[in-house]
Backbone as JSON, one array per atom type, in Angstrom:
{
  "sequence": "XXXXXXXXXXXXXXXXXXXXXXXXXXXXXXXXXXXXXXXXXXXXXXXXXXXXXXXXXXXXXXXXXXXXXXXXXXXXXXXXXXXXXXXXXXXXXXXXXXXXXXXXXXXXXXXXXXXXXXXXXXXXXXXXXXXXXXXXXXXXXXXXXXXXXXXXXXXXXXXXXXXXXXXXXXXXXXXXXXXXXXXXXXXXXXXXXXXXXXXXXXXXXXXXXXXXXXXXXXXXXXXXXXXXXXXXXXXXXXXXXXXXXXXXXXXXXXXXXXXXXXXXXXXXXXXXXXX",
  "N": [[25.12, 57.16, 10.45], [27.46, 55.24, 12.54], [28.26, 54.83, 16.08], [31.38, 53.93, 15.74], [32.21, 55.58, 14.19], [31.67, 58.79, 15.19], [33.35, 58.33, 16.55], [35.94, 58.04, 15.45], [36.16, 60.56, 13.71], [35.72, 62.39, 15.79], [38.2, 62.38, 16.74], [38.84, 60.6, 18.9], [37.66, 60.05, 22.56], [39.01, 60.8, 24.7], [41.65, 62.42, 24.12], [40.28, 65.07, 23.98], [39.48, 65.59, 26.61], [41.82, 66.28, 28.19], [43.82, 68.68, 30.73], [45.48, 71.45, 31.79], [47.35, 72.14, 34.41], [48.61, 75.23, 35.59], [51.05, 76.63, 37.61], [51.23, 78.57, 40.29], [53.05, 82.35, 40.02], [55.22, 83.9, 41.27], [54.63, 86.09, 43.89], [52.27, 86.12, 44.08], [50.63, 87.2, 45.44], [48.23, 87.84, 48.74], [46.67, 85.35, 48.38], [47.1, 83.96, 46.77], [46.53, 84.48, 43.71], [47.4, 83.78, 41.49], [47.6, 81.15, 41.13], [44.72, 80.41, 41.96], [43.17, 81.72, 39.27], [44.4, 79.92, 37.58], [43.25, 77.35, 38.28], [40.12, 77.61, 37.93], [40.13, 78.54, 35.52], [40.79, 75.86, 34.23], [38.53, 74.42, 35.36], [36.29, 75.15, 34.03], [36.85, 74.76, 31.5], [37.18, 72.04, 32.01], [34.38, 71.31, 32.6], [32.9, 72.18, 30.1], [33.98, 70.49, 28.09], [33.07, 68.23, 29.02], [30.1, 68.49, 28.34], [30.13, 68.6, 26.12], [31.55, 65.81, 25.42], [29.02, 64.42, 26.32], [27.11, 65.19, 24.34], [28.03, 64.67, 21.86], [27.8, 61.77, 22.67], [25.13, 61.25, 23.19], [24.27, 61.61, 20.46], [25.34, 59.68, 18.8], [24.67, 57.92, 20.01], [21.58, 57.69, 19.31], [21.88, 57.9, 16.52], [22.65, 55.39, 16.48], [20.13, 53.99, 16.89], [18.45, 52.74, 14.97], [19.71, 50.71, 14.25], [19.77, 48.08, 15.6], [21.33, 44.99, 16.02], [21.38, 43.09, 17.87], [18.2, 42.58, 17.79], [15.61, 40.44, 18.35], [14.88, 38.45, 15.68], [13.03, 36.77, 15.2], [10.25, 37.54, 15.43], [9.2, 39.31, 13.22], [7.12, 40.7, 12.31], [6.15, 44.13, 11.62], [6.72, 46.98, 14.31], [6.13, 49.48, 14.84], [3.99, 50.74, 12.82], [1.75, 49.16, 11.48], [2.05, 49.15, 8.72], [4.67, 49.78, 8.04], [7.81, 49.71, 6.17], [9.58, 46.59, 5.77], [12.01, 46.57, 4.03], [12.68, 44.44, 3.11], [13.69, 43.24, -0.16], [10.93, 42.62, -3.18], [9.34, 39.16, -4.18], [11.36, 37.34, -6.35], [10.27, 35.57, -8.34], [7.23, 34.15, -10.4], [4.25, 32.84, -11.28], [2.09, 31.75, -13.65], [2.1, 34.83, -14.11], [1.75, 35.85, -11.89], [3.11, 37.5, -8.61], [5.23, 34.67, -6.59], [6.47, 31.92, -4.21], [6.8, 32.95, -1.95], [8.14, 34.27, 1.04], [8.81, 31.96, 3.98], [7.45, 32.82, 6.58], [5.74, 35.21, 8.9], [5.64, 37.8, 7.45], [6.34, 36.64, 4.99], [3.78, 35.78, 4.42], [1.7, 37.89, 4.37], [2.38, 39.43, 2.6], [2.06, 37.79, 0.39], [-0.69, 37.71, 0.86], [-1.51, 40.34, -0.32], [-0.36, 40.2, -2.41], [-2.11, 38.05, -3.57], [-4.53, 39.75, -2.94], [-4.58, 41.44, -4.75], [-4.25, 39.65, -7.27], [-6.6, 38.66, -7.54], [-9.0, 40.29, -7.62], [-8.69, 41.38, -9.64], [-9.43, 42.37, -13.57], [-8.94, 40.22, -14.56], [-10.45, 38.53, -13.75], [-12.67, 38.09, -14.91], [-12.76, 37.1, -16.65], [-12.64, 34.46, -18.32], [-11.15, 32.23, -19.03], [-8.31, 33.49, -18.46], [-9.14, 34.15, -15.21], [-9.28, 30.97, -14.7], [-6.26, 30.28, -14.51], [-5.56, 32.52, -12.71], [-6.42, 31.36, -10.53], [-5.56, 28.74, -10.49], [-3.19, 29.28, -9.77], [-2.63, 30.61, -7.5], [-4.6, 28.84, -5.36], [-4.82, 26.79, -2.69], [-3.66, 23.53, -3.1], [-5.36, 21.66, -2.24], [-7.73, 22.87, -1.6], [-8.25, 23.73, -4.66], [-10.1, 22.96, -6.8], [-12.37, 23.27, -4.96], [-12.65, 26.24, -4.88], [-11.96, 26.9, -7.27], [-13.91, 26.27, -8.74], [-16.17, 27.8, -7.28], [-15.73, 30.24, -7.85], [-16.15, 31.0, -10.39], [-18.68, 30.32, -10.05], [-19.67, 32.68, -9.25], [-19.07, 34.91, -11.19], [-20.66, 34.72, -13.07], [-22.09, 34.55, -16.53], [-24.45, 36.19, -16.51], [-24.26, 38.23, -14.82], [-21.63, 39.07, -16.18], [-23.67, 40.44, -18.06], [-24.83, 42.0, -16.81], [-23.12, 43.87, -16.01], [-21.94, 44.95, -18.11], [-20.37, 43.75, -20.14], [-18.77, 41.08, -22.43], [-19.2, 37.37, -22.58], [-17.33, 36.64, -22.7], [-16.09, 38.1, -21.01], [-15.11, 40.72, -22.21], [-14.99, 44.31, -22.82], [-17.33, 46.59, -24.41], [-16.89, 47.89, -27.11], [-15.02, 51.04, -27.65], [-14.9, 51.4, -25.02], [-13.36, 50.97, -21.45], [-12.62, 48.44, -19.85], [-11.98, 48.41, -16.05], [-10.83, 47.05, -13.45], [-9.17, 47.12, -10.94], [-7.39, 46.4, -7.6], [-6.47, 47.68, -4.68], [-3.8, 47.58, -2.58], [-3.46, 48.69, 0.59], [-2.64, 47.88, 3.51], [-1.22, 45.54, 5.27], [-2.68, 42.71, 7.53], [-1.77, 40.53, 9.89], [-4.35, 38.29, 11.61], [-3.86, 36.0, 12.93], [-1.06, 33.2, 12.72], [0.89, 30.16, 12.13], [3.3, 27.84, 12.11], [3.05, 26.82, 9.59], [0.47, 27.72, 8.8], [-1.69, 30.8, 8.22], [-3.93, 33.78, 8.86], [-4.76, 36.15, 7.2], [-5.4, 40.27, 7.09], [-6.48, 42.08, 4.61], [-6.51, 45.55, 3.74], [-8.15, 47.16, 1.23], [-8.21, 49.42, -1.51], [-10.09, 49.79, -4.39], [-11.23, 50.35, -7.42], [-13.68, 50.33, -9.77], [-15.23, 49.68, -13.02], [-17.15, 51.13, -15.81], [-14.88, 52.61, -18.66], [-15.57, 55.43, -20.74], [-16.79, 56.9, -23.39], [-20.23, 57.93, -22.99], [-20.65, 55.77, -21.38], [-22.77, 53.39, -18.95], [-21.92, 52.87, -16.04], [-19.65, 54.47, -14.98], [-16.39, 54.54, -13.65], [-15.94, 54.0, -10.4], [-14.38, 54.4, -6.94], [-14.03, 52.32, -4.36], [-13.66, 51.25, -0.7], [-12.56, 48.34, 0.88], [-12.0, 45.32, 2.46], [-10.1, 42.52, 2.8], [-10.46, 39.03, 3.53], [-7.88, 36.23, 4.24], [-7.64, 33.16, 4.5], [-4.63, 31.42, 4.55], [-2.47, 28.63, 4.15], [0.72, 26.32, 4.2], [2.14, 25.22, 1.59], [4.55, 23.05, 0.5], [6.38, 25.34, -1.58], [5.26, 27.66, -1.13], [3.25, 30.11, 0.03], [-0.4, 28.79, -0.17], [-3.69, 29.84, -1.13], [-6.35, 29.05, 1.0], [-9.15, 30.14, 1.73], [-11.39, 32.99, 1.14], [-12.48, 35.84, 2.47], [-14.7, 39.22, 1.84], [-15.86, 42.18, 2.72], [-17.07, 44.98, 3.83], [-15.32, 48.64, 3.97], [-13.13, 49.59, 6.25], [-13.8, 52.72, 5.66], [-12.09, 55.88, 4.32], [-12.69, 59.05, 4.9], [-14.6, 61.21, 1.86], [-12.0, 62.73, -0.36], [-11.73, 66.43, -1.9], [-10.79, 66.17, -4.62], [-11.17, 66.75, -8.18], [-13.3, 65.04, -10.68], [-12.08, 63.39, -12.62], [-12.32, 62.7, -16.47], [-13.32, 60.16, -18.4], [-12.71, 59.96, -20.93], [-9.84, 60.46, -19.91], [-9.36, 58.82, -17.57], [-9.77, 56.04, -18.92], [-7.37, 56.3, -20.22], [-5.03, 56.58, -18.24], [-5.56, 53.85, -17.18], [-5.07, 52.33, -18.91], [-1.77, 53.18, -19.54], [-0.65, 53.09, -16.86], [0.64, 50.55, -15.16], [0.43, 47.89, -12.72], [1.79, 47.1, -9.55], [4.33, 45.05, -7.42], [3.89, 43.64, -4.19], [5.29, 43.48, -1.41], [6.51, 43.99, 2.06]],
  "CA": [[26.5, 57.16, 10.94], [27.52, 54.63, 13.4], [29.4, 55.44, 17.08], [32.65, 53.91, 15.75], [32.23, 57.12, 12.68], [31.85, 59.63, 15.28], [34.4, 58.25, 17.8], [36.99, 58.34, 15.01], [36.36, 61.62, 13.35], [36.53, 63.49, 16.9], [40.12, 62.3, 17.27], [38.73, 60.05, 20.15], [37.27, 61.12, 23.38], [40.03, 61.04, 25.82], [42.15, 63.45, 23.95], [40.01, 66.04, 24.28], [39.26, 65.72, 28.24], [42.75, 66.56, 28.96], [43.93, 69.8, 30.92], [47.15, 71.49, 32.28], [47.58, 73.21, 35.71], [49.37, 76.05, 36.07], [51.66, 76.78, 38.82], [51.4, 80.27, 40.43], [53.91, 83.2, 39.81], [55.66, 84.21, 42.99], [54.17, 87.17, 44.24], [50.87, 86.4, 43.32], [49.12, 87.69, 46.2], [48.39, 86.24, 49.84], [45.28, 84.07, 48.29], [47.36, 82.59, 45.68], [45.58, 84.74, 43.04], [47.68, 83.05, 40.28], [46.98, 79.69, 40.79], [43.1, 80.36, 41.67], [42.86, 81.54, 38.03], [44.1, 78.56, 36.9], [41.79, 76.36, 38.48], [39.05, 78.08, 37.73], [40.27, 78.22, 33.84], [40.7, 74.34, 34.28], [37.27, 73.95, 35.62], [35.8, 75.53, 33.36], [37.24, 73.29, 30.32], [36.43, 70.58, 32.08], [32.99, 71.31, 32.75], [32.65, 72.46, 28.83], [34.24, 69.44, 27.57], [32.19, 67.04, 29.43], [28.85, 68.91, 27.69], [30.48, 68.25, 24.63], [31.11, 64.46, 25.16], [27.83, 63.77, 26.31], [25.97, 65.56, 23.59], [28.35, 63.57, 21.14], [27.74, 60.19, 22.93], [24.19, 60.65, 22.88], [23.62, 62.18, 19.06], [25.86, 58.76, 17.98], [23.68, 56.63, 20.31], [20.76, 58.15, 18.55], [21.74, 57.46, 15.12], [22.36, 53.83, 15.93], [18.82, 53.62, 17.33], [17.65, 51.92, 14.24], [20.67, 49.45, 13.51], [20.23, 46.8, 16.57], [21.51, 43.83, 15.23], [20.53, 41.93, 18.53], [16.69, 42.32, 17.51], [15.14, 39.11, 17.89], [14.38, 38.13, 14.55], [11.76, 35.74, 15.03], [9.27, 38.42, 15.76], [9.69, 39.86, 12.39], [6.09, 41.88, 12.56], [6.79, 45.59, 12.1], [5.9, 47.18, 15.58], [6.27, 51.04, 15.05], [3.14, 50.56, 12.62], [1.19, 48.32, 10.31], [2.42, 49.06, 7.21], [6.0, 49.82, 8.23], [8.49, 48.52, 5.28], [10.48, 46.06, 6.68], [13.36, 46.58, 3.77], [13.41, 43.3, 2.31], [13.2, 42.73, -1.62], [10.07, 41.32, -3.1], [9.85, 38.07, -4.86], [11.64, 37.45, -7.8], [9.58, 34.56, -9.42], [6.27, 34.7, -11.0], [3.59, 31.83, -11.32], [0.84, 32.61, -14.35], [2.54, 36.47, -14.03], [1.64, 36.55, -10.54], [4.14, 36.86, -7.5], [5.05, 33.92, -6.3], [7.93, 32.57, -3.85], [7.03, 34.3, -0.52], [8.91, 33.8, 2.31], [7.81, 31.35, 4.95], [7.17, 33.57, 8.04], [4.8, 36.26, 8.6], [5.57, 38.41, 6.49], [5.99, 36.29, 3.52], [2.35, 35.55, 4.11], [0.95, 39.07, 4.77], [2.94, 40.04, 1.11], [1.56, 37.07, -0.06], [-2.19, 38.16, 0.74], [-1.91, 41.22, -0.57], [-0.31, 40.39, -4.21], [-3.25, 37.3, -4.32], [-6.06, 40.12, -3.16], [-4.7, 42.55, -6.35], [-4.7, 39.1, -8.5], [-8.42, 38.43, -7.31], [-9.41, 41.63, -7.32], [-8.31, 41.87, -10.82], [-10.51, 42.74, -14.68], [-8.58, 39.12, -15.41], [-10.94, 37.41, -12.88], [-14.09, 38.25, -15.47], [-12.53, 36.39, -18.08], [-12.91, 32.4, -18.06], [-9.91, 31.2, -19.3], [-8.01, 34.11, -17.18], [-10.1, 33.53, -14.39], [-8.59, 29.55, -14.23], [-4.76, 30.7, -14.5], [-4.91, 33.31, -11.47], [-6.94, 30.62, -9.33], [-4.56, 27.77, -10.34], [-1.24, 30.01, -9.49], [-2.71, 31.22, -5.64], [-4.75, 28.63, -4.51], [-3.66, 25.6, -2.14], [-3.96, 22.46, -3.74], [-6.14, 20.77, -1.2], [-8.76, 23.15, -2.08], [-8.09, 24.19, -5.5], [-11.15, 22.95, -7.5], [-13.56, 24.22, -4.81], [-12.64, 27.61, -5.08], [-12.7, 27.45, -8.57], [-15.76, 26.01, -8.49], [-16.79, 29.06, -6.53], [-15.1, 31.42, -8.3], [-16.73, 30.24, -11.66], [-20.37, 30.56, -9.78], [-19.87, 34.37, -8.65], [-18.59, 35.48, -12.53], [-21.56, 34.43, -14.33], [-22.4, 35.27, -17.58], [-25.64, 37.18, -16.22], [-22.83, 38.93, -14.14], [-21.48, 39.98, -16.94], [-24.19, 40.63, -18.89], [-25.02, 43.1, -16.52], [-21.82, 44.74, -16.51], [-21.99, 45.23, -19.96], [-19.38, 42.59, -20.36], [-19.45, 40.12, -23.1], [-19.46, 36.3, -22.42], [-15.23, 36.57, -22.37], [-14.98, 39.54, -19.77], [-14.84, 41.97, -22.9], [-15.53, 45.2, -22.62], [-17.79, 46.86, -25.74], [-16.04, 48.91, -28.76], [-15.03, 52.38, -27.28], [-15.14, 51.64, -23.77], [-12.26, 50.23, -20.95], [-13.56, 47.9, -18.22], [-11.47, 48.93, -15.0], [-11.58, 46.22, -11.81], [-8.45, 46.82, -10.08], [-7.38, 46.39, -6.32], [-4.74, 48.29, -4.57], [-3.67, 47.32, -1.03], [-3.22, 49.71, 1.67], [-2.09, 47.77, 4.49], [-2.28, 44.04, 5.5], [-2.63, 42.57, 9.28], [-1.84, 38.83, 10.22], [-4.35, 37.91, 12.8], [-3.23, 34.56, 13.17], [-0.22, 33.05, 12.51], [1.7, 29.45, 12.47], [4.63, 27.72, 10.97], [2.36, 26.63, 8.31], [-0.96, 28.64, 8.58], [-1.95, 32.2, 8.88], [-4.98, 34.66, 8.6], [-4.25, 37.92, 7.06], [-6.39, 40.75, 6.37], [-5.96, 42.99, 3.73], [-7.26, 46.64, 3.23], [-7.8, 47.8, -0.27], [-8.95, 50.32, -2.51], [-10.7, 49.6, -5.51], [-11.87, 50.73, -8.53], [-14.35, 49.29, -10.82], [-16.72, 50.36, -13.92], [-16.39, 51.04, -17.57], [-14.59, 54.31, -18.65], [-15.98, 55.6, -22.2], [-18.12, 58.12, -23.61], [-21.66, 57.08, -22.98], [-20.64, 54.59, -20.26], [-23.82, 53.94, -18.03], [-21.7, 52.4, -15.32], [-18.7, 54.57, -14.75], [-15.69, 54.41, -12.66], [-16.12, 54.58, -9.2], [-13.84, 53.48, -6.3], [-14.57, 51.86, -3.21], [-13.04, 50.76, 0.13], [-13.01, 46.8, 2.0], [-11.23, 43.85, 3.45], [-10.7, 41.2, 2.32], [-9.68, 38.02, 4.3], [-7.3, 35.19, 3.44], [-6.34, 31.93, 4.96], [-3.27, 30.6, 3.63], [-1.3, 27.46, 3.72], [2.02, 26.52, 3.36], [2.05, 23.47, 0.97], [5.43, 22.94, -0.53], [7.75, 25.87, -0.84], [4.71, 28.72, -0.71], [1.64, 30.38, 0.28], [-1.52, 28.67, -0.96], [-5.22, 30.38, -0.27], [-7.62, 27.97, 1.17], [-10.45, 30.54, 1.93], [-10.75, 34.32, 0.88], [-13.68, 36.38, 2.3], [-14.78, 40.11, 1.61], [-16.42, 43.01, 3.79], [-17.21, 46.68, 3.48], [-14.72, 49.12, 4.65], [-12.91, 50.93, 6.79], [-14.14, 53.73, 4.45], [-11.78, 57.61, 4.94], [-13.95, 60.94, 4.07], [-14.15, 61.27, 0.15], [-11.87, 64.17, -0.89], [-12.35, 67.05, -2.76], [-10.18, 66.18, -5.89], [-11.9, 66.84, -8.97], [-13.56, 63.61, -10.55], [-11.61, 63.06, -14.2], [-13.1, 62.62, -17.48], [-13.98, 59.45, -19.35], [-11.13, 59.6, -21.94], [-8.84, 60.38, -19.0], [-9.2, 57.63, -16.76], [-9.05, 54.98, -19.88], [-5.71, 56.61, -20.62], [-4.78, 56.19, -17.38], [-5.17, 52.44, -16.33], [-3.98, 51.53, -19.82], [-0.94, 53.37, -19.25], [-0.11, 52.68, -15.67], [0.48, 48.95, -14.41], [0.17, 47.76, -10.84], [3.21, 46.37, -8.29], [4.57, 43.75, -6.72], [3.47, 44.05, -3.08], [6.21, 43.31, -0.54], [7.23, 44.45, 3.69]],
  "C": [[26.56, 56.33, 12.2], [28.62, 55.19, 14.26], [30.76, 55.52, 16.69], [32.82, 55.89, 14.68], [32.87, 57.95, 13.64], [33.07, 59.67, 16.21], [35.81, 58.87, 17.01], [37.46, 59.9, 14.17], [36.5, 62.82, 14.31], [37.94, 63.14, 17.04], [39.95, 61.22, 18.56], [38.84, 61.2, 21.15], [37.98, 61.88, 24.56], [41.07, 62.21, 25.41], [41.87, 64.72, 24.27], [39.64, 67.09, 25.4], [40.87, 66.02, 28.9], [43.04, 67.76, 29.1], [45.16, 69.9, 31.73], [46.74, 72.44, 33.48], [48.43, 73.91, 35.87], [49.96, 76.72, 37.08], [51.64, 78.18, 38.99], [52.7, 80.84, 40.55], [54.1, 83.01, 41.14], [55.43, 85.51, 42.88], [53.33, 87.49, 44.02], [49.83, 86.95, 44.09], [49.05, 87.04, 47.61], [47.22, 85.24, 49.27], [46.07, 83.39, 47.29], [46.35, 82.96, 43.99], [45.44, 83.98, 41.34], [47.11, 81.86, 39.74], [45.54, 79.4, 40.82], [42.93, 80.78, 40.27], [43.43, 80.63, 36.82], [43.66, 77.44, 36.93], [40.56, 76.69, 37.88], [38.89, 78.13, 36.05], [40.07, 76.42, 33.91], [39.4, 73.62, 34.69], [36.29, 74.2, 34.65], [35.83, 74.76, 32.1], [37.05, 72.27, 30.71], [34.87, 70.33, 31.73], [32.3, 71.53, 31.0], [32.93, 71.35, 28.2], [33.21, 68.68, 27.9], [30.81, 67.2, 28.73], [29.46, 68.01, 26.38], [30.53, 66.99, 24.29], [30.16, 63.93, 25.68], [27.19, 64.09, 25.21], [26.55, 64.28, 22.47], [27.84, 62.07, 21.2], [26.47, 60.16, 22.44], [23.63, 60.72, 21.39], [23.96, 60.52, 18.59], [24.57, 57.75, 18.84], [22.39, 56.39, 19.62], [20.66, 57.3, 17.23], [22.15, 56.11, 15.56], [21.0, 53.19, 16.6], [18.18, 52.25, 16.14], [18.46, 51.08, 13.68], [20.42, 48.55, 14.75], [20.12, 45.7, 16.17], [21.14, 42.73, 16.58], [18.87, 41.78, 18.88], [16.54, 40.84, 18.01], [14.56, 39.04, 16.55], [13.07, 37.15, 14.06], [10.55, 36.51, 14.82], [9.0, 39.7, 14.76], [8.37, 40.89, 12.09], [6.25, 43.25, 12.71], [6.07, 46.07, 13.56], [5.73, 48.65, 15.35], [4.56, 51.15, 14.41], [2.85, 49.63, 11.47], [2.13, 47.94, 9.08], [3.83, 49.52, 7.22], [6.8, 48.69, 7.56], [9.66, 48.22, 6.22], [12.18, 46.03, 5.87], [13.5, 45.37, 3.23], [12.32, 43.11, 0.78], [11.83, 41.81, -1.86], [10.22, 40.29, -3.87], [10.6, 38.41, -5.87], [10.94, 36.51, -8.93], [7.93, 34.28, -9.52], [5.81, 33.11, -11.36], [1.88, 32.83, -12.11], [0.98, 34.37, -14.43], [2.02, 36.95, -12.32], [2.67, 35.99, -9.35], [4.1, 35.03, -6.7], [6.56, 33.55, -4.85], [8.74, 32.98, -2.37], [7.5, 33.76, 0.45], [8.12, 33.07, 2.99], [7.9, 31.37, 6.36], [6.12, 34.58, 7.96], [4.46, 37.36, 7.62], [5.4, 38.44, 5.42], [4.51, 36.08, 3.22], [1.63, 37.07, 3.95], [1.63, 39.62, 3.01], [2.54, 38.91, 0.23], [-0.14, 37.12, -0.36], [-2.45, 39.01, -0.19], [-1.71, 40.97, -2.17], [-1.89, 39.39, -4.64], [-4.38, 38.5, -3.95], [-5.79, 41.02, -4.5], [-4.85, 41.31, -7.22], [-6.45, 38.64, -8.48], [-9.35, 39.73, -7.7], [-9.31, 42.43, -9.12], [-8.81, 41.29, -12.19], [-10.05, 40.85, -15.06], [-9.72, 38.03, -14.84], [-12.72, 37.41, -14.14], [-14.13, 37.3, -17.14], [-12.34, 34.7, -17.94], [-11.49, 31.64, -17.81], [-8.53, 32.08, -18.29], [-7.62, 33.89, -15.72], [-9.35, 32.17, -13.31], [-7.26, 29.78, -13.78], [-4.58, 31.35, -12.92], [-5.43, 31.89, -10.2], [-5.8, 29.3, -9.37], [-3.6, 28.15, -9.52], [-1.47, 30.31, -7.84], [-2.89, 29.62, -4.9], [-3.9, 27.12, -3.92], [-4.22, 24.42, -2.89], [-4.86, 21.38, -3.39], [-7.9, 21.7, -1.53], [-9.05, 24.02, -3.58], [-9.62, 23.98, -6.29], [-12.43, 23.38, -6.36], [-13.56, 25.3, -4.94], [-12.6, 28.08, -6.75], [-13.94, 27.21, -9.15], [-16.46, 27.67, -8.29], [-16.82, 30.02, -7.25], [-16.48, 31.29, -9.59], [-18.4, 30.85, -11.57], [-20.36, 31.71, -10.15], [-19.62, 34.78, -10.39], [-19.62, 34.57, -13.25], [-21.72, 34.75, -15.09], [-23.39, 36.18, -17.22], [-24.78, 38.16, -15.62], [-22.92, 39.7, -15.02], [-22.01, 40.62, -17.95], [-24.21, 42.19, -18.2], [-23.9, 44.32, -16.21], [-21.68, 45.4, -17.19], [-21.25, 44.8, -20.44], [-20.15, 41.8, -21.57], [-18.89, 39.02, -22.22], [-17.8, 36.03, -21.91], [-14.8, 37.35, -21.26], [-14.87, 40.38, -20.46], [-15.5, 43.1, -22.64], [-16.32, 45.92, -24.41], [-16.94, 48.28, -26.21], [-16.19, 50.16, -27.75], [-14.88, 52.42, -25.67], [-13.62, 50.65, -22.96], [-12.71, 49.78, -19.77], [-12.07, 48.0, -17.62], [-11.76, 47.98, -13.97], [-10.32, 46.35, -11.72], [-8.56, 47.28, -8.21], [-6.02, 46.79, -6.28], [-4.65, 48.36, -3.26], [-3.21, 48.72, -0.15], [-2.66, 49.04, 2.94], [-2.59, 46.14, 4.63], [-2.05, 44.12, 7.42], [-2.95, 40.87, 9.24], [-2.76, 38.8, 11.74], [-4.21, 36.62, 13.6], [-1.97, 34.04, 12.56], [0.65, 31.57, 12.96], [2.77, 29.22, 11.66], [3.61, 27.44, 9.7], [0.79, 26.91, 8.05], [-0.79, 30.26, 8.62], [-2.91, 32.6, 7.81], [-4.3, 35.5, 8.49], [-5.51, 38.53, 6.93], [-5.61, 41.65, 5.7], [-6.81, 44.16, 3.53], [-6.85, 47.31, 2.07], [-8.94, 48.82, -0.38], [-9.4, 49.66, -3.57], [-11.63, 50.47, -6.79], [-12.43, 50.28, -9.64], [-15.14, 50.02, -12.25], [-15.87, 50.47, -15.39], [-16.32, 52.22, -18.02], [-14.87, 54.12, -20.01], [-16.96, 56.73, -22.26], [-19.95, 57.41, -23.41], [-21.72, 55.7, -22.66], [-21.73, 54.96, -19.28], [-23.4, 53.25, -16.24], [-20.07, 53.06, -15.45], [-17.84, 53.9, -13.77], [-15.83, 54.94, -11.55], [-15.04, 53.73, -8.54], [-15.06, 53.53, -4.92], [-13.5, 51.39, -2.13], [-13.4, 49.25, 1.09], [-11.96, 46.19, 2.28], [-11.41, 43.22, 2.78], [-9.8, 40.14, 2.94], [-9.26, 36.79, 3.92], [-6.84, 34.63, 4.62], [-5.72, 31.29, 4.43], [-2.86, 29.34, 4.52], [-0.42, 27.56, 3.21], [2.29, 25.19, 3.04], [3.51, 23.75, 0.11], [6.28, 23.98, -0.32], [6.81, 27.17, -0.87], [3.22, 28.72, -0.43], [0.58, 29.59, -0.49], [-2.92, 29.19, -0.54], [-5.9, 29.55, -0.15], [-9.2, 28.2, 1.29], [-10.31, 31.93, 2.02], [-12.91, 34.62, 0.97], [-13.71, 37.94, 2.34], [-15.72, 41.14, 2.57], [-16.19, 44.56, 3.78], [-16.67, 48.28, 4.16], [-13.61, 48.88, 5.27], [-12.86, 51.65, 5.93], [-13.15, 55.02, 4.82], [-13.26, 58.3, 4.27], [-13.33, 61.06, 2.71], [-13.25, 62.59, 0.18], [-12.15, 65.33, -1.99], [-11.62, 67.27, -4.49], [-11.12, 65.95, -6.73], [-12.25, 65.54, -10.29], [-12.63, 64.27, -12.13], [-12.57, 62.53, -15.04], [-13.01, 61.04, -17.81], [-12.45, 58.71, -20.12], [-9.75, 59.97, -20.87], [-8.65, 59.3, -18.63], [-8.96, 55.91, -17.58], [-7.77, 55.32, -19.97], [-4.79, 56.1, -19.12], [-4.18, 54.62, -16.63], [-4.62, 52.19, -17.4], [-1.96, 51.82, -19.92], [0.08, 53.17, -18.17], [-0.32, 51.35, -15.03], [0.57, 49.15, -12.8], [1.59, 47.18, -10.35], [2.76, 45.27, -7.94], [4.53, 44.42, -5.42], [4.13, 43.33, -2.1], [6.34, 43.98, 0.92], [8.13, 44.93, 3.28]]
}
């Protein structure tokens, strides 16, 4: 509710600060006993009123605490904390099925990190042809074939041999390979018109859910760090590195079964990751 709301549903404030003096009887006494009890009534309503339009003023000042439209806007970084949504829509357009689009200020980059660490981060990166698509759609174009280069190295077939992957990223008959990433919070520690370092803290969960899987699902907690570029009209990644933690204390929720947790990721998709 904004001040004008409450100004107009009291009736306005001046109406209600007004008071009448009453003239004393004749024969009221030698002190004037008449008219002292109508000061003293009149003081009294004053003094009660005035509580009343301060508490008003300040409850309305209150509730417009969080509308100040003369913010500076440049400084668009939430400040209360980290991960404080800032309220604005996320993309609407999609490159290879991944966000694309992002604004070009801090924020668009820091919502930009986080959707490329869930497409990195993600079972598609184990698959070749996959693999090419998400790295085309993120990175910047200046370093596009080294990082797929790179990429390419790290996902070896021995990789996935040992996985228990086949040669494609498949998972074997009966079983559901699981690699997603799920952001928890990003943090720009750098920032220009056309650069910025983010970091990103995720969760993760990896392994292969099935009966007589010898590599279940487990999660895990890390970082992972992105420098972007802004080539054209968005984010591109030029260099994305990884690191172990900030870990919480495990809790004591009870681990799920096998045929659960397949049901699970196949059933539930991931977000678009927006401020």
């Amino acid at each position: 509710m904004s001040l004008g709301d409450e100004y107009e549903n009291t009736g306005g404030y001046g109406g209600t600060g007004q008071t009448r003096t009453r003239m004393p009887d004749s024969g009221g006494g030698p002190h004037g006993g008449g008219r002292r009890g109508g000061r003293t009534s009149s003081r009294s309503l004053v003094t009660v009123v005035g509580v009343v339009v301060l508490l008003i003023a300040a409850i309305a000042f209150a509730n417009r605490g969080g509308d100040d439209s003369s913010k500076d806007e440049a400084d668009d970084s939430p400040k209360a904390a980290a991960t404080a949504p800032s309220g604005k829509k996320p993309v609407q357009s999609a490159n290879a099925g991944i966000p694309s689009g992002f604004a070009h200020d801090r924020q668009g980059a820091e919502s930009a990190a986080a959707n490329y660490a869930v497409a990195l981060g993600s079972d598609g990166m184990f698959s070749p042809t996959r693999r090419r698509e998400i790295v085309q759609a993120i990175a910047d174009p200046s370093t596009r074939d080294r990082l797929q280069d790179g990429f390419d190295a790290d996902y070896s077939p021995d990789l996935l041999k040992s996985i228990g992957l086949t040669a494609n990223g498949a998972a074997p008959e009966g079983t559901t390979f699981v690699n997603r990433t799920l952001p928890a919070g990003t943090k720009a520690t750098a920032f220009s018109e056309n650069s910025a370092t983010v970091e990103v803290w995720c969760n993760g969960l990896f392994g292969l859910a099935g009966d007589g899987s010898t590599n279940p699902v487990t999660n895990s907690w890390f970082t992972v760090t992105m420098k972007l570029n802004w080539s054209g009209d968005d984010w591109g990644v030029l260099e994305t590195t990884q690191k172990t933690g900030p870990t919480p204390v495990p809790g004591d929720s009870p681990v799920s079964g096998a045929e659960d947790m397949s049901k699970v990721v196949e059933e539930f998709g991931g977000f678009t990751y927006a401020r």
